[in-house]
Chimera marker file (.cmm) of the C-alpha trace (Angstrom):
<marker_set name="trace">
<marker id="1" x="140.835" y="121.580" z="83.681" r="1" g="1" b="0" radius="0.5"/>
<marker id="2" x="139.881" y="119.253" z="86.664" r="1" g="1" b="0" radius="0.5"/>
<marker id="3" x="138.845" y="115.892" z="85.519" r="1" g="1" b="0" radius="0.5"/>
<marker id="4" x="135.294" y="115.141" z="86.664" r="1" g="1" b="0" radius="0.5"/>
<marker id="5" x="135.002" y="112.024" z="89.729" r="1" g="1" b="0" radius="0.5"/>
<marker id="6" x="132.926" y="109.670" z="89.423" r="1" g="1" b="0" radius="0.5"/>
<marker id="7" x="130.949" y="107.177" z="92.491" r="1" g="1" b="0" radius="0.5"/>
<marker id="8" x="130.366" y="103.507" z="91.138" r="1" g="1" b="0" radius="0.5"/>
<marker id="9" x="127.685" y="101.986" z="93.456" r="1" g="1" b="0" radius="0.5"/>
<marker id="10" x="127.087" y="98.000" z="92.826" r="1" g="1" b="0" radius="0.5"/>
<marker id="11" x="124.021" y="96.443" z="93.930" r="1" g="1" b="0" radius="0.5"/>
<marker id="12" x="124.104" y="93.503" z="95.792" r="1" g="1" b="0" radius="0.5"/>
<marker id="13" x="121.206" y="90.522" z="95.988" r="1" g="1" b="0" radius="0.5"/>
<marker id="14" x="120.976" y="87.580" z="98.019" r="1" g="1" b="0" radius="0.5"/>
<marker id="15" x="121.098" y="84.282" z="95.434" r="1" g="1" b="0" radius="0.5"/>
<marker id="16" x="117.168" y="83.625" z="97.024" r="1" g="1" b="0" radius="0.5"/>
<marker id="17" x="116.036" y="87.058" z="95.821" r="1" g="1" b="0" radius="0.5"/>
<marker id="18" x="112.799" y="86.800" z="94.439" r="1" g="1" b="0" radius="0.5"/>
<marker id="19" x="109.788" y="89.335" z="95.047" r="1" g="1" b="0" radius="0.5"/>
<marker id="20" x="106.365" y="88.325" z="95.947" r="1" g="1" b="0" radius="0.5"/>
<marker id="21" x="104.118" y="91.278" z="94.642" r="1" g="1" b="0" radius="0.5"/>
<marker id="22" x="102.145" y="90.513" z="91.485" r="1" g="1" b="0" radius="0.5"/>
<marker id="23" x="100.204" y="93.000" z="89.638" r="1" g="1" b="0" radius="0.5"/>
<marker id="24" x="98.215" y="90.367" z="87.458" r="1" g="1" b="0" radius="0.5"/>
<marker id="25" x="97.983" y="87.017" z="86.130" r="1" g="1" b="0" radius="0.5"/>
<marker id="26" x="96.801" y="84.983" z="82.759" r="1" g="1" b="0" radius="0.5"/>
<marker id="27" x="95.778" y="81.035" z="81.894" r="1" g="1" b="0" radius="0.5"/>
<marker id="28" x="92.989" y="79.259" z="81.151" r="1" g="1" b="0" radius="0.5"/>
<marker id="29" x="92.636" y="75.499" z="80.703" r="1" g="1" b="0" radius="0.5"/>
<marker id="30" x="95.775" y="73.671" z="79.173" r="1" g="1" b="0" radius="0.5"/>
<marker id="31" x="95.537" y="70.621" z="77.040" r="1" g="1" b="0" radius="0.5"/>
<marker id="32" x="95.272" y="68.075" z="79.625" r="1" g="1" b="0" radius="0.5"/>
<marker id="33" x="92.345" y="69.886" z="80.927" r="1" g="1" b="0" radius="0.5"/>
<marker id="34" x="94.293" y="71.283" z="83.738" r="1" g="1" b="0" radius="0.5"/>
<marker id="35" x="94.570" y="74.824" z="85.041" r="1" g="1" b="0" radius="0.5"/>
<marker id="36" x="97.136" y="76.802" z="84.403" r="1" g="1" b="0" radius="0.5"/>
<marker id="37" x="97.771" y="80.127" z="85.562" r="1" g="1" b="0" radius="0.5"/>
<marker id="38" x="101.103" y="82.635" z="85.136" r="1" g="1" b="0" radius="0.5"/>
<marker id="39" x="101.698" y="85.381" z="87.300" r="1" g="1" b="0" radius="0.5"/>
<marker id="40" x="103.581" y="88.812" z="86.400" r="1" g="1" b="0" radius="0.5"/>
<marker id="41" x="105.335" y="91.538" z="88.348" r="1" g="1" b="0" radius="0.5"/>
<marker id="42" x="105.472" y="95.251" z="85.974" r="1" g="1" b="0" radius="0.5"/>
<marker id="43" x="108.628" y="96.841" z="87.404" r="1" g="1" b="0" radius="0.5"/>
<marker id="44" x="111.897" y="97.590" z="85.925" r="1" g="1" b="0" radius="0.5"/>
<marker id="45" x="114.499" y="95.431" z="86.240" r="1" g="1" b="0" radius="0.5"/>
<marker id="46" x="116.949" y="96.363" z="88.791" r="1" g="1" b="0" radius="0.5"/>
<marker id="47" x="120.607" y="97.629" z="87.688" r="1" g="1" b="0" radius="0.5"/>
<marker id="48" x="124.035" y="95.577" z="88.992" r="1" g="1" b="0" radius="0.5"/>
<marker id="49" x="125.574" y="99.122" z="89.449" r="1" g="1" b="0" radius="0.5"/>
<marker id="50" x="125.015" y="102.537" z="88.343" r="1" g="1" b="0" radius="0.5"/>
<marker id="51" x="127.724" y="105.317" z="87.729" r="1" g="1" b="0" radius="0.5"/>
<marker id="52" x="126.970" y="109.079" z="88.958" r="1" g="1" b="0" radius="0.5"/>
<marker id="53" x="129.345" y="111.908" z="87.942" r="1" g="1" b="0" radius="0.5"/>
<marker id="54" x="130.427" y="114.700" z="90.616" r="1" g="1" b="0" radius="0.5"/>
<marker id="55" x="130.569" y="118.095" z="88.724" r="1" g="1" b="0" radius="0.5"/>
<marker id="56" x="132.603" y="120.993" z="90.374" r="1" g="1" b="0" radius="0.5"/>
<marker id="57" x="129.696" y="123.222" z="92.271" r="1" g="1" b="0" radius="0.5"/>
<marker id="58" x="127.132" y="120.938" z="90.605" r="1" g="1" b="0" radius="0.5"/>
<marker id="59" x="124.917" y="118.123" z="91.743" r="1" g="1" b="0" radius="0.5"/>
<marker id="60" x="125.324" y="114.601" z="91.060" r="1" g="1" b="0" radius="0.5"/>
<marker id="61" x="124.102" y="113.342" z="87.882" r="1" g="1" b="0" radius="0.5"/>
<marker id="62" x="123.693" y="109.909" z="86.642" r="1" g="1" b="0" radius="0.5"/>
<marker id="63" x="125.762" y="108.678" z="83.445" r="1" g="1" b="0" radius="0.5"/>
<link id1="1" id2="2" r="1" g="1" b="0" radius="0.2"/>
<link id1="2" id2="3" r="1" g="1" b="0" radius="0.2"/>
<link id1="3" id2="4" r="1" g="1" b="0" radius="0.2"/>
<link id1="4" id2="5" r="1" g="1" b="0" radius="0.2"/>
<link id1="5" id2="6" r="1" g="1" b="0" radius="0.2"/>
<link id1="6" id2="7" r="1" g="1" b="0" radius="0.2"/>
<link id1="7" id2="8" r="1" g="1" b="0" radius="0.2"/>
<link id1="8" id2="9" r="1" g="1" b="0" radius="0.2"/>
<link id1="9" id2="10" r="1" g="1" b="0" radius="0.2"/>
<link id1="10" id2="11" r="1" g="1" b="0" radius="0.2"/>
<link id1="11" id2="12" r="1" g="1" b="0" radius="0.2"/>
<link id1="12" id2="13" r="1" g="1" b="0" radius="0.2"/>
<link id1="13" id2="14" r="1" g="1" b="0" radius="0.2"/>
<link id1="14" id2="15" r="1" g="1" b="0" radius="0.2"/>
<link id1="15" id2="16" r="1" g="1" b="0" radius="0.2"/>
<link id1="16" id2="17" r="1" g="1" b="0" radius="0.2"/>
<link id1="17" id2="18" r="1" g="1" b="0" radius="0.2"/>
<link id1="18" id2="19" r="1" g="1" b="0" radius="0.2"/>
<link id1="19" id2="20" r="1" g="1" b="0" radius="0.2"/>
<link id1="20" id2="21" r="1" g="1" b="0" radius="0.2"/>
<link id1="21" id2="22" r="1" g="1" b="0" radius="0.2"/>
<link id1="22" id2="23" r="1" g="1" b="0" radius="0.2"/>
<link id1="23" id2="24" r="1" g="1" b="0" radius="0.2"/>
<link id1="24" id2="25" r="1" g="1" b="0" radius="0.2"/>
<link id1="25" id2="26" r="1" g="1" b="0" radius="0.2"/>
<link id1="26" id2="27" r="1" g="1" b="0" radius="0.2"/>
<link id1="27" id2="28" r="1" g="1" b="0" radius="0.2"/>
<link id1="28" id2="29" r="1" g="1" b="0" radius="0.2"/>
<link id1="29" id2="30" r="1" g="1" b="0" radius="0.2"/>
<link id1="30" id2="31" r="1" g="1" b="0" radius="0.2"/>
<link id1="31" id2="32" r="1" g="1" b="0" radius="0.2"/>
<link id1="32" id2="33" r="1" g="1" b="0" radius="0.2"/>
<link id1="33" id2="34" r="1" g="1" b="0" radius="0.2"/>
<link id1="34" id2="35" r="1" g="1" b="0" radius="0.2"/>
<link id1="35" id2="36" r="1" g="1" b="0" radius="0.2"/>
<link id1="36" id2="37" r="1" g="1" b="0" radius="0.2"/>
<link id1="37" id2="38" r="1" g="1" b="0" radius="0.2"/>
<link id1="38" id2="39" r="1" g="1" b="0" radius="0.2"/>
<link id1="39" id2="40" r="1" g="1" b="0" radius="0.2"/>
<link id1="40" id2="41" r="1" g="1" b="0" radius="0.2"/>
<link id1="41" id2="42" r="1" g="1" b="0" radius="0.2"/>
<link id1="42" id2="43" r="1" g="1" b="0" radius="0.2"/>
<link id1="43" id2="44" r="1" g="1" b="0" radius="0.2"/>
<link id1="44" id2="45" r="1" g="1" b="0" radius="0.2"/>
<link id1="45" id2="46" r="1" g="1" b="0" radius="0.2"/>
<link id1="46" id2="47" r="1" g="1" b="0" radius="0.2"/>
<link id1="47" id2="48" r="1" g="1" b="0" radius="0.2"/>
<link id1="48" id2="49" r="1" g="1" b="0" radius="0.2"/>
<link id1="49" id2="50" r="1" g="1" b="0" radius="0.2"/>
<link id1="50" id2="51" r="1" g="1" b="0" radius="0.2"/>
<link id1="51" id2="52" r="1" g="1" b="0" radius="0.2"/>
<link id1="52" id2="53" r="1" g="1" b="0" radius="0.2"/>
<link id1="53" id2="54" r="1" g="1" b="0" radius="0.2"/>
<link id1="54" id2="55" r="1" g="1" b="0" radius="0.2"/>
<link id1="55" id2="56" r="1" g="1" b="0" radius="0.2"/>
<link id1="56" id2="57" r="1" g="1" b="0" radius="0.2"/>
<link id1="57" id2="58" r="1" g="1" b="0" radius="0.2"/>
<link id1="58" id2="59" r="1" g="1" b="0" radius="0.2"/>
<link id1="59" id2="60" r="1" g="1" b="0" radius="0.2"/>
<link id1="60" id2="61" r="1" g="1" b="0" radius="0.2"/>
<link id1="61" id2="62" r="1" g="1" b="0" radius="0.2"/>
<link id1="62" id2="63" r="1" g="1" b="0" radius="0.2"/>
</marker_set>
C-alpha cells in the first residue's frame, strides 16, 4: 500500500499587511463628548499554511 503525499503550502505576508476594505462601522459619542467610530472587515482570517493530500488517480483534497 502506497503511502499517500502530501503538498504543504505556507503563506507569506509582508509585516505592513493590513487591508483597507470595510464592510461597516459602529460609535457614537464617547464620554468626553468626542466621536468615536470603529470600523470592521467580515472575512475569514487567512491560514499560515494549509496541507492538501495527493490520492492515487484522485484529486487533491484538503486535510
Amino acid at each position: 500500500m502506497e503511502k499517500n503525499k502530501k503538498i504543504i503550502s505556507k503563506y507569506i505576508f509582508k509585516e505592513d499587511y493590513n487591508p483597507k476594505y470595510v464592510n461597516g462601522a459602529f460609535g457614537g459619542i464617547g464620554p468626553q463628548g468626542e466621536f468615536m467610530v470603529n470600523f470592521y472587515l467580515e472575512r475569514v482570517a487567512l491560514p499560515n499554511s494549509q496541507t492538501f493530500e495527493i490520492q492515487e488517480g484522485k484529486r487533491i483534497r484538503e486535510i
